[in-house]
C-alpha positions in Angstrom: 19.0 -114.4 38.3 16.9 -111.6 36.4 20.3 -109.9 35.5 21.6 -113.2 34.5 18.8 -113.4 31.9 18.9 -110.5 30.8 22.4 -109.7 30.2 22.2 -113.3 28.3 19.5 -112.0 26.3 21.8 -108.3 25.5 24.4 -110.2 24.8 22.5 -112.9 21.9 20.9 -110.2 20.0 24.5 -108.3 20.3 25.5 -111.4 17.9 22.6 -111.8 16.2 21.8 -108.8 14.7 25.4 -108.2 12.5 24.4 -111.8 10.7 21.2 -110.7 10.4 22.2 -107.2 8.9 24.3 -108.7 6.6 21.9 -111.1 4.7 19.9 -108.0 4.2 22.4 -106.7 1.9 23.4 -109.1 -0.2 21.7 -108.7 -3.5 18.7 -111.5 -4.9 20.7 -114.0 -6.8 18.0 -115.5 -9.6 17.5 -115.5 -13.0 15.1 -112.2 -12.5 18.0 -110.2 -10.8 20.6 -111.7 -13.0 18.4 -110.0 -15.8 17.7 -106.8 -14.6 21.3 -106.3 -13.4 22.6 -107.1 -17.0 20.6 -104.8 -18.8 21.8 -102.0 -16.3 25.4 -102.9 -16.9 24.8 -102.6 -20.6 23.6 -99.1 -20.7 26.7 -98.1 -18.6 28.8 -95.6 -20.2 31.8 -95.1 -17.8 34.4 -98.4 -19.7 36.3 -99.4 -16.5 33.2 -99.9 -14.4 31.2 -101.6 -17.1 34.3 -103.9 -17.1 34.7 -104.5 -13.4 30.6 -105.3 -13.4 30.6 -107.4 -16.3 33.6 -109.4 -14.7 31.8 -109.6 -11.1 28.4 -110.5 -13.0 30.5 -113.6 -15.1 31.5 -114.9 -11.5 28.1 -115.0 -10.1 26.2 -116.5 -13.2 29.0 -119.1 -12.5 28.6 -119.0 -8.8 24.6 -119.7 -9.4 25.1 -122.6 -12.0 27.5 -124.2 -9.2 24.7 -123.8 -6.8 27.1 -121.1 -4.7 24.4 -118.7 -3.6 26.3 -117.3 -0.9 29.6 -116.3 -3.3 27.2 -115.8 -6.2 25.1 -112.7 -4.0 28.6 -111.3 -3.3 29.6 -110.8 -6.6 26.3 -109.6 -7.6 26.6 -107.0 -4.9 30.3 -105.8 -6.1 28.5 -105.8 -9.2 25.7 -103.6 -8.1 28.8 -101.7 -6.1 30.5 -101.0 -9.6 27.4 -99.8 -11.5 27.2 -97.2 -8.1 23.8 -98.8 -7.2 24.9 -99.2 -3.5 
């Protein structure tokens, strides 16, 4: 019975902590965040990323007006991803 429990146990956190994990990396998604993240794009100086981050940051203001928090943290990580931040 002990082994029972406590290969049940293993085997929950096994599935827990990948979910877990990956909340931890998605990026903030508020107006504070949305700020600061804009002004770093702006000061880029390499063109094609400044365009990729500027085009990821336009899909998650939209994602955060529709109330999307989930897509709108993704795009502000490939965002952050494009800037080299992560």
């Amino acid at each position: 019975m002990l082994k029972i429990t406590i290969a049940a146990a293993v085997l929950a956190s096994a599935f827990a902590l990948p979910a877990f994990a990956e909340d931890t990396m998605m990026a903030k998604c508020d107006d504070a965040s949305m700020m600061s993240a804009n002004s770093k794009i702006d000061a880029m100086s390499d063109g094609s990323h400044k365009k990729m981050a500027m085009k990821e940051m336009m899909m998650a203001q939209s994602s955060m007006k529709e109330h999307k928090m989930k897509n709108c943290s993704m795009h502000m990580d490939k965002a952050m991803k494009s800037m080299g931040a992560m």
